[in-house]
N, C-alpha and C positions, 0 to 999 in steps of 0.2 A: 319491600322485603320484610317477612316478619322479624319481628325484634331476636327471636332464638338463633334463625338466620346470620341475620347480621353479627350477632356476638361470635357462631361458628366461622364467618367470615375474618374478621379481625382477628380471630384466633392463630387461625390458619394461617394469616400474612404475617403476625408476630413469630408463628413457630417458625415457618422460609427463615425470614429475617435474623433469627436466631442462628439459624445454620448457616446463612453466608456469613455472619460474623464472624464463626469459625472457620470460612473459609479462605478471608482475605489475606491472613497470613500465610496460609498454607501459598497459596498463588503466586504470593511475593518472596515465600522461601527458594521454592518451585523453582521462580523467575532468575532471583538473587544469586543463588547459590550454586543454581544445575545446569541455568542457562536454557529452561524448559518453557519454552511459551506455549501457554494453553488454552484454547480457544472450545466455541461450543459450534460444531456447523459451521466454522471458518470465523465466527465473532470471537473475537480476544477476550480473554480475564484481567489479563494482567492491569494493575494501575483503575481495575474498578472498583466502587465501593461498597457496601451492604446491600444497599438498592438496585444498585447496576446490577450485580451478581445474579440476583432472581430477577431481573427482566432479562439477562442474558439466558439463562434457563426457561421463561417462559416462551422462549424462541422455539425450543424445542420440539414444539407442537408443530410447526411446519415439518417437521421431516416425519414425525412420528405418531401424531395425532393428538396428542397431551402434552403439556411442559416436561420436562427433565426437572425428575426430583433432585431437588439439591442435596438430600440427605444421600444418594448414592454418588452426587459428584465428593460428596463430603469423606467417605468410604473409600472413594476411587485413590485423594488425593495423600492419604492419609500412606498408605498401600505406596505410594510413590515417592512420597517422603523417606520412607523406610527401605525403599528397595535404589534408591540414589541414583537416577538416570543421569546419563553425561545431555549435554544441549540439543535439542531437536526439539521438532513442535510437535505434542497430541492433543487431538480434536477429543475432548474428552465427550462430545455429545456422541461420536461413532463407535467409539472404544465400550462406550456402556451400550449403545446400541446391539454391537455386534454382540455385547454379553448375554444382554434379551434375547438374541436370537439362540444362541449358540449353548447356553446354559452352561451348570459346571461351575468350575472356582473361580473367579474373579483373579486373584494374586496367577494364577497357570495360563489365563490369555494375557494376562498385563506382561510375564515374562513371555511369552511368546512372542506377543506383537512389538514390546520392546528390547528386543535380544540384545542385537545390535546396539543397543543406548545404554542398557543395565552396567554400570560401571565404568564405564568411557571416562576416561578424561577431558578435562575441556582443554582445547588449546589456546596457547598465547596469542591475546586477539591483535590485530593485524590494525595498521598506525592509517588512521584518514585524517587527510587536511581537504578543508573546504576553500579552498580557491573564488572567492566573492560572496557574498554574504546578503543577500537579498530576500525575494519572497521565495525561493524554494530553498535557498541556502540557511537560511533561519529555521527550514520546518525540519528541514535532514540534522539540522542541529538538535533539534527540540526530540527526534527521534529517538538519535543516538544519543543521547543523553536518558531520555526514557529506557533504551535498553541495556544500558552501562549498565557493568557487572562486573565481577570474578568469571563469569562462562560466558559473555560476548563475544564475538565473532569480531567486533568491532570496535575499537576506541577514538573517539575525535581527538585529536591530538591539535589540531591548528586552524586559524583560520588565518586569509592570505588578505587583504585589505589597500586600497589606495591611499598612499601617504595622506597627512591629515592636522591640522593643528591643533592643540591643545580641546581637550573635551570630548571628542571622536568618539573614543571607547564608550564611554559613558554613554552618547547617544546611542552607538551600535549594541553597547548590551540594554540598554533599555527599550529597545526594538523588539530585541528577545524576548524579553521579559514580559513588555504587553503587547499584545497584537489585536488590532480594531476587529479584524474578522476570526480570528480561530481562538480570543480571548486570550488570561492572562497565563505565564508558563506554570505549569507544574511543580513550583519546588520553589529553592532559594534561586539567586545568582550574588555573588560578589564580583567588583570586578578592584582590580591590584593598578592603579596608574602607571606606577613606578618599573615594576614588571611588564606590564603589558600582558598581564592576563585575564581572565574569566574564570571564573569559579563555579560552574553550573550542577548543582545537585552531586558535589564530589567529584565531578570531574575538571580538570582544571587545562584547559584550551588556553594557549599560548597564539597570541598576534602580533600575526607579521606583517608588513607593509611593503609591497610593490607594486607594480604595474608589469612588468616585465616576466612570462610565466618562466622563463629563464634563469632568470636571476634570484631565485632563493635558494639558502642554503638551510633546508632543511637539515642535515645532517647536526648543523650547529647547535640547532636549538634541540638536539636528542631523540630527531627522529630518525628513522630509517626504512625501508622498501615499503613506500609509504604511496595506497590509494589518494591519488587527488582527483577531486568533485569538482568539476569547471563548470561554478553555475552562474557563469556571465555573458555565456553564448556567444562570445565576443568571436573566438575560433571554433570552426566547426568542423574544417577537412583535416586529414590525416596529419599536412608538414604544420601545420598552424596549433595541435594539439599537442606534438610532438615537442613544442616546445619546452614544455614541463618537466618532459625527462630529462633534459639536460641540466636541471637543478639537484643537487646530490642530495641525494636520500628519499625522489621518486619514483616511486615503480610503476605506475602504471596509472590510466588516466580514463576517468569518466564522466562524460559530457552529457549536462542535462540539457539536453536538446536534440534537432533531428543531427546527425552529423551527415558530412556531405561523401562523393565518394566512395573509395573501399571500406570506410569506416564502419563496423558492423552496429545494425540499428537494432538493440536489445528489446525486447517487450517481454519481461518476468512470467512464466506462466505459459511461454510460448513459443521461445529462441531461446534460452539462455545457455543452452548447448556451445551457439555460436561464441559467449563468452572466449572461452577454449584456453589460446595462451594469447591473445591478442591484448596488446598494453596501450591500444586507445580503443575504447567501447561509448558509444551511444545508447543512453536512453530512451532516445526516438523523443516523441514529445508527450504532453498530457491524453489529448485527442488521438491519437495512434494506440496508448497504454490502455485506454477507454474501451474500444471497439473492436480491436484487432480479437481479445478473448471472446468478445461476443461472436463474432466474424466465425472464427475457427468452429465454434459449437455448432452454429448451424451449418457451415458449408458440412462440417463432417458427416450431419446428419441427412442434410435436406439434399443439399449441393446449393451453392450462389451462381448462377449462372450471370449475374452482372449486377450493380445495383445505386447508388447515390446515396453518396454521406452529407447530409447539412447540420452543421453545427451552430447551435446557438452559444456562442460561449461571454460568458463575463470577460467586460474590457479589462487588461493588462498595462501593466506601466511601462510601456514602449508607445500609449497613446496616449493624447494629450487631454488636460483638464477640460482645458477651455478653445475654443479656436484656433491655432497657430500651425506653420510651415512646417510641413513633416513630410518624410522622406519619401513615406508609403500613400499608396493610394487611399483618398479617406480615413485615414489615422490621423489626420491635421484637424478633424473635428470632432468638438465635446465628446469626451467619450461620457460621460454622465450624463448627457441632453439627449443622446442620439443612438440610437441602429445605427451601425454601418456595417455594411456588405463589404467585406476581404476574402482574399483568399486563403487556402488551408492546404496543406501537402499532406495531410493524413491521410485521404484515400492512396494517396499513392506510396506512400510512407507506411500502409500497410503489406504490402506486397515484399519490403524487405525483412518484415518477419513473418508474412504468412504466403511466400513466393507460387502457393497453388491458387490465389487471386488476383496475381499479375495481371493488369489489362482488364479484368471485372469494374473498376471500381471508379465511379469521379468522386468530385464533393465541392463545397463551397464552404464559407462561413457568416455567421452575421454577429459580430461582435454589440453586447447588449448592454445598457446600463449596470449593472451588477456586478460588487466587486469577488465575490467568488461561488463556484457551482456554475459547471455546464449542462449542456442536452444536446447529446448528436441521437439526429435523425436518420433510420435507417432504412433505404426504399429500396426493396431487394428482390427479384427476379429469381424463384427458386427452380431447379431443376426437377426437385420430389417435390407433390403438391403437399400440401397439409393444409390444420385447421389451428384456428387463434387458441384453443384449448391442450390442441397437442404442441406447440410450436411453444406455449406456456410452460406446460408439462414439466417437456425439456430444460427450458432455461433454470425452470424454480428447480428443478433438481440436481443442475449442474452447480447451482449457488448453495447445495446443501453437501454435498459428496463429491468427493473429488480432487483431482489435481489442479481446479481451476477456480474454488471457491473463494480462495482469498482473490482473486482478479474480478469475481462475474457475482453482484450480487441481485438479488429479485425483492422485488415488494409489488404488492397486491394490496391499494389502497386508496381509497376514492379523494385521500385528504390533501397528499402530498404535495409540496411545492420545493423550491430551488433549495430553501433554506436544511430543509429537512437531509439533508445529504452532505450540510459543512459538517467535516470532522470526518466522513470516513475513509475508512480503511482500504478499499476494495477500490479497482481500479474504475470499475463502471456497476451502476446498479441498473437494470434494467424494471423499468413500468408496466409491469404486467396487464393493469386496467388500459394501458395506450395500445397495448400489441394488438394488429390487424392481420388477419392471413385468412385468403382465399383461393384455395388453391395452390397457383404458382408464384400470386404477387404477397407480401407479406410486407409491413410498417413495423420500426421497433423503434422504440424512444431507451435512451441512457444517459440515465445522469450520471456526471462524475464531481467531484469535489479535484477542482485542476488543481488544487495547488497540494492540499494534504495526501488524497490519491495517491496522486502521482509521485510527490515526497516518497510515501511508501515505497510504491516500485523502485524508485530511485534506489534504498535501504537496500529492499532484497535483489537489486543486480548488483551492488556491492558485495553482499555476501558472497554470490555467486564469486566474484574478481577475487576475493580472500579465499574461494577454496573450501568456505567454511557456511557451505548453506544450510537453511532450517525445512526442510522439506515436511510437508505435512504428513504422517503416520494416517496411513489407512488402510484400516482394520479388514484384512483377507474374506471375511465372511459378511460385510457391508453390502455385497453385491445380492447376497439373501434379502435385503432391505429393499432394494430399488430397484434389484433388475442388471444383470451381470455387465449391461452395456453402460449402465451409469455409474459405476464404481468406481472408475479413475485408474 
């Protein structure tokens, strides 16, 4: 590169960099104050830095051919500071998109598209206790804690813990605080012995101890019609969840796992209709949250006339280090030496939230050395023939527009491996260089990050149980962009 070059190069990246620096307060005002999460193409702002900022805008060249100049998100945000939305999420890449398209003042589509939000109130956010504390109970913490606010939908108010002797706490928040796979927390944490609390970035979670989902008295400690998170999978059917209500001051009960029974099996993005007024809800599981969004895009497009799920998924701590007696088939050995071939209920665990593939689907699984990042593999029988470009097409644009972006994400990239997908957000990314289709037979590979992932989802079917969802804003004339059928 000539030397003139290069100087207009660096130029260029100091002037971005400039501008997100002005941006990150705004985001965090945004966030803090309005209760407004905002994302670019379904990638979040919030809690990123100068750098993050313009690589989240240089995303923007997927949906639109060029980055997203930051100086108009800079504009946009500035515009919504001033006009004080009440809590909901906009996609600030489709918002200025649709502006591109649509022309005209800026400040008269931003009131139009956020009518509804301009001036709202935020309401009094709604009491969650976590009910065991482990690897997704720690990540829904590290969430909720992230999206604490004055405009939250949400407050962690407790966790529920097995009695313990002296130093407990201390181990259990320093669990929080560092994690080997998703790194160190975001923020401070103190923790109060004497109290038996937790001090996490201002919010301060009060620990309780039982075993018995029965026997606390939330009400005591100053909670009240309070979600509880049962992420110990320990009960999974209706009368076994149900136990929790009988502890004053629960309301209503949400199980991160598949639940058995009548118990409605939630997948964000997909069912959460079924939420409804039901006061024991399933999450379904990691593997189900993964595929079922992808599932739904194509059957609606293509049709699935049958097909097989195989999951490579990282071993989990219900299997064993080294050698020893275990309950399950093949979970008695190394999960760190070894493949083992188990089985998986998500093929059929998807039919309870996408009931028009009932009887389509098998699967299997092969639990792998890796302690987190999955890959289900999808071998699918389609009814409309297609081709690996147009079956492409689709997905990368469903990951950009939509009511399905935060679940369904795409990459297109020769480099990627398992690693490359700790930390996000979205519930499955799909390998666009992996996808195969000939016709009527078609392969799709998705990664998901099982444990953060699906954390997420977990978040947003809460909201959903509070009443108090973030649905994503999208911009009426978005369909001028992609095509009226990809709009959402």
């Amino acid at each position: 590169m000539p030397h003139a070059e290069h100087g207009q190069a660096l130029e260029d990246w100091s002037r971005r960099l400039a501008v997100a620096e002005e941006l990150v307060p705004l985001v965090g005002r945004l966030h803090r104050e309005h209760g407004v999460v905002l994302s670019v193409h379904g990638r979040g702002l919030a809690g990123l830095s100068a750098v993050g900022l313009v690589k989240a805008h240089r995303y923007g060249r997927h949906a639109d051919g060029v980055p997203l100049p930051v100086e108009d998100t800079l504009a946009l945000l500035r515009l919504l500071v001033a006009l004080r939305p009440g809590p909901g999420s906009v996609d600030v890449g489709e918002l200025l998109a649709a502006h591109r398209a649509a022309g005209g003042d800026l400040e008269a589509l931003v009131r139009e598209q956020l009518a509804d939000a301009l001036g709202a109130a935020a309401a009094e956010p709604r009491d969650v206790v976590l009910f065991g504390f482990g690897r997704i109970g720690r990540l829904v913490a590290r969430i909720l804690v992230e999206h604490a606010g004055p405009a939250s939908p949400l407050r962690l108010r407790a966790v529920v813990l097995r009695p313990a002797g002296p130093g407990d706490l201390v181990k259990r928040a320093s669990l929080l605080r560092r994690d080997s796979v998703h790194g160190p927390f975001r923020g401070t944490i103190t923790v109060d012995e004497e109290t038996q609390t937790v001090l996490a970035n201002g919010t301060l979670v009060q620990v309780l101890r039982a075993t018995d989902p029965a026997a606390v008295d939330y009400r005591a400690a100053g909670i009240d019609d309070a979600l509880v998170v049962d992420t110990t999978g320990r009960w999974r059917d209706e009368d076994g969840l149900r136990q929790h209500l009988r502890s004053p001051g629960a309301a209503r009960v949400l199980l991160t796992a598949p639940g058995k029974g009548p118990v409605p099996n939630v997948v964000h993005g997909i069912n959460e209709a079924e939420v409804g007024d039901h006061d024991v809800v399933s999450a379904a599981s990691c593997t189900t949250n993964a595929i079922t969004p992808v599932l739904h895009v194509v059957h609606e497009r293509f049709g699935v006339a049958h097909g097989h799920v195989e999951t490579v998924h990282s071993f989990t701590n219900d299997q064993n280090l080294i050698d020893n007696v275990h309950g399950g088939a093949r979970r008695g050995r190394a999960a760190t030496l070894n493949m083992v071939i188990t089985e998986t209920g998500a093929a059929r665990a998807v039919a309870k939230a996408l009931p028009s593939l009932a009887g389509r689907l098998t699967g299997s699984a092969i639990r792998v050395p890796t302690p987190d990042v999955s890959l289900a593999v999808l071998a699918l029988r389609l009814e409309r023939p297609t081709t690996t470009a147009e079956l492409n097409d689709h997905l990368r644009r469903t990951s950009l527009v939509g009511p399905l972006r935060r679940q369904v994400g795409y990459i297109h990239s020769p480099e990627v491996v398992s690693t490359d997908f700790l930390g996000s957000h979205q519930a499955g990314v799909v390998d666009g260089l992996a996808t195969q289709a000939d016709g009527h037979d078609a392969v799709l590979y998705v990664w998901y990050d099982n444990e953060y992932g699906y954390s997420h989802q977990v978040v947003r079917v809460l909201e959903e149980m509070a009443g108090r969802p973030r649905p994503p804003r999208v911009p009426t004339s978005t369909a001028a962009l992609f095509g009226a059928d990809q709009a959402g």
